[in-house]
Residue, then its C-alpha position, 0 to 999 in steps of 0.5 A: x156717434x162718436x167711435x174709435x178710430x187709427x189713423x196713419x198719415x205718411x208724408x210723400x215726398x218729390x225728386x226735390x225732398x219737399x213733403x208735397x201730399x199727406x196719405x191719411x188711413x183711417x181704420x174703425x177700431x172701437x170694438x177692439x178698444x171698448x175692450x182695452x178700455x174696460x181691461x185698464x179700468x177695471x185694473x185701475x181699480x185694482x191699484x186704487x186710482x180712478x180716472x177722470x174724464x172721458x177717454x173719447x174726449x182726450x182721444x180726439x184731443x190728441x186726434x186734432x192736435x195731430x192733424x193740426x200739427x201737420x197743417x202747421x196750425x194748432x188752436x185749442x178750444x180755449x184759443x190759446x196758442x200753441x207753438x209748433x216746430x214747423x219741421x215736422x218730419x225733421x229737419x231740412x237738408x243742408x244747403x250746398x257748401x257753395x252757397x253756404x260759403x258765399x257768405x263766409x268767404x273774406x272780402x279779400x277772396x275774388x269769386x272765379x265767377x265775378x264780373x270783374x274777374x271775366x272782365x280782367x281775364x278778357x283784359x289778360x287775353x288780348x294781352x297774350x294776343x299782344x305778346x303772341x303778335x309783337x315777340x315774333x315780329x321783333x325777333x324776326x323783323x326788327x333784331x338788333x335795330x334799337x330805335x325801333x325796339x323802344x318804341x314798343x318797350x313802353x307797352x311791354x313794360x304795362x304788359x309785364x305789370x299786367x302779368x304781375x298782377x295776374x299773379x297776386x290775383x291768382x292767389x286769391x280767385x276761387x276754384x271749382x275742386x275735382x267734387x265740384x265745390x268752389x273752395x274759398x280758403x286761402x291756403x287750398x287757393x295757393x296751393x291749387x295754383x302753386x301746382x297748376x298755371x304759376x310756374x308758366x304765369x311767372x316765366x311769362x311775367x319776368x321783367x326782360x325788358x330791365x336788361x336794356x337798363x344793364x346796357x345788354x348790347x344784343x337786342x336780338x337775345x331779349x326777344x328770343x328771352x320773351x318767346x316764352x311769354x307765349x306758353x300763355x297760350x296754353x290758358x287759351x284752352x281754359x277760355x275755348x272750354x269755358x265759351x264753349x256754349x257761345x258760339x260767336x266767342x268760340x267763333x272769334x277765338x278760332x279767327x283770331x288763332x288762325x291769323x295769329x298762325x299766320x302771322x307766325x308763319x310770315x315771320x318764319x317765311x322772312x327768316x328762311x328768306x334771310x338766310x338763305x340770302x346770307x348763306x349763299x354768295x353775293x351774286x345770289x338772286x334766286x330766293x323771294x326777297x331778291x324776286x321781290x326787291x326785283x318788282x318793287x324796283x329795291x334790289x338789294x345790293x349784297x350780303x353786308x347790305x341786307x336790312x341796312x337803309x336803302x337797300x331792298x325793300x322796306x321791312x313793312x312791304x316785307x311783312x305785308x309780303x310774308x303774311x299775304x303768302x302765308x295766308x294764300x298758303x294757308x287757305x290754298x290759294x296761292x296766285x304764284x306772284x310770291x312762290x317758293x324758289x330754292x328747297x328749303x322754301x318749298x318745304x316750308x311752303x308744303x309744312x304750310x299747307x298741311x298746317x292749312x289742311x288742319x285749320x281748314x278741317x278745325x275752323x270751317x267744322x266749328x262754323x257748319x256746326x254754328x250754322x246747322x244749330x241757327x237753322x236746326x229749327x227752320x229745318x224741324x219746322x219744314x220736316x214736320x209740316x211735310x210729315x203733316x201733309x203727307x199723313x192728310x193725303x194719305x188719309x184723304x182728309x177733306x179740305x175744310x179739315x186740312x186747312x184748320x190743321x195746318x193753320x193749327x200746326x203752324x199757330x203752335x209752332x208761332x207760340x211755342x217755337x217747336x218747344x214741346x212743353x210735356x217733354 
């Protein structure tokens, strides 16, 4: 029998905006209707126009073509095909300008996120470590000896081209701006980085190394001049935050920084030695170097010999001297076999143990958090089997049923690793 009908369909729609479900209202409405139907017909006729054809067949005509209409596939009973815009309810969101832009972006723009840019910034971050390393080590080791200074002009020079570099590829690297889109226009790319890190990347890249071509008779000034190479440093941080979620990067980082400290430290211990050697008359003998020139059967021989050929100890036992004392420093386990002697050494030495207290506290806590994340589970696992155990004693469950729910427990646990799937 056929008979009128109201239909509503609302589209519900997921957290995503995917129309996932159809809610369809049907409401019989044919007494309703016969009487409209009457009502137009007879005032069709009064305006002398009569309408052909069943009311009820076009009705559900327009019924199918909804219902179709929304499971995107319209057949007439003529089977002729009928295009329908698949949008029903509008069209699709917009997708993120991120990945909208991807594909517009030049091929002369870096992406900040790109393997080759993760490699080259690796590439850049042991060359600040070689910077941080080798500039200290010359101003205060090495000074005014010019042999030993070419030596190591060659890899400065390949370190400023890296610089530089950097630099040109700084102008065209994406960034990621304050309401998290990754911009891909040029002049937004040169502007961010002329107001952030190029002040500090063009100081750290001046060629200082073109004044021995000048004939810069103070060798000592050009390395004090690269000291400010390693404002570097401060990128660093940039690295720590990213890596932040791998634990052996952070671990690494963390070392690394704690021997270049203590390297650091060992430059500065010689040069307070130095000093105090040449500060004080030629029968001075009471500082670390003299003790150690003592053991090591190198005295040295007065003020005009210190650091001249044959006279105390090489510069390389020197070194190795200063940084097994720094470190036994650091970590607080000094021996006494190198101690401090005169009062400007002792208060070094005390500014070296509280700078130890504070890397002590930085490093070993970021290792008790790695290790407490690798056994966070093994502990889970141990508390939810007690847990188990106690809640079967307690109950007195028999042992037949105990044994299937432990061997339940620990089968899940194998499968699933502690994952709960409903969470």
């Amino acid at each position: 029998a056929l008979f009128w009908c109201l239909l509503d369909i609302v589209p519900i729609k997921n957290e995503k905006g995917d129309v996932v479900l159809f809610l369809a209202s049907f409401k019989d409405i044919t007494d309703t209707k016969a009487k409209a139907i009457q009502e137009d017909k007879k005032e069709e006729r009064r305006r002398g126009r009569v309408k052909t054809g069943s009311s009820f067949s076009s009705a559900r005509l327009r019924g199918s073509t909804v219902l179709y209409h929304i499971s995107g596939h319209l057949h007439s009973r003529e089977k002729s095909k009928i295009k329908i815009n698949k949008n029903v309810f509008g069209d699709p969101p917009a997708l993120p300008e991120y990945k909208v832009a991807d594909a517009k972006k030049s091929k002369f723009i870096l992406l900040h996120y790109s393997t080759f840019k993760a490699g080259w910034d690796w590439l850049i971050l042991l060359a600040t470590f070689y910077v941080a390393v080798t500039v200290p080590y010359n101003v205060c080791f090495i000074g005014d000896d010019d042999d030993l200074t070419r030596s190591t002009t060659v890899s400065d020079i390949g370190v400023e081209i890296l610089f530089i570099i950097d630099i040109i590829f700084n102008f065209r690297t994406t960034f990621v701006s304050k309401s998290g889109q990754v911009i891909f226009d040029a002049r937004q790319i040169c502007i961010h980085y002329l107001t952030t890190w190029f002040i500090i990347d063009l100081v750290a890249a001046l060629p200082f190394d073109l004044l021995y071509a000048v004939r810069v008779s103070v060798v000592s000034v050009v390395h004090l001049l690269k000291t400010v190479r390693l404002l570097r440093l401060l990128r660093l941080l940039q690295k720590m935050d990213r890596y932040s979620q791998h634990s052996t990067v952070v671990l690494t980082l963390l070392m690394s920084m704690f021997a270049l400290l203590a390297h650091w430290m060992a430059c500065i211990w010689y040069i307070i030695g130095k000093m105090e050697m040449e500060a004080n008359a030629y029968n001075w003998d009471i500082g670390w170097l003299h003790e150690l020139g003592k053991r090591l059967e190198a005295p040295y021989g007065g003020i005009t010999e210190v650091n001249t050929t044959g006279s105390g100890p090489s510069i390389r036992s020197v070194y190795i001297t200063s940084l097994y004392f720094t470190l036994s420093s650091l970590t607080s386990v000094g021996f006494g076999n190198v101690s401090a002697n005169t009062d400007v050494e002792k208060i070094f030495s005390v500014c070296i143990m509280l700078i130890g207290a504070l890397m002590h506290a930085l490093v070993f806590g970021n290792v008790t958090a790695i290790i407490q994340r690798m056994y966070s589970r093994w502990s889970q696992y141990h508390t939810r089997t007690k847990d188990l155990k106690d809640f079967i004693r307690v109950h007195h469950l028999p042992q037949s049923l105990k044994q299937r729910m432990l061997e339940y427990f620990q089968t899940t646990w194998s499968v699933n690793n502690g994952i709960d799937c409903n969470e």
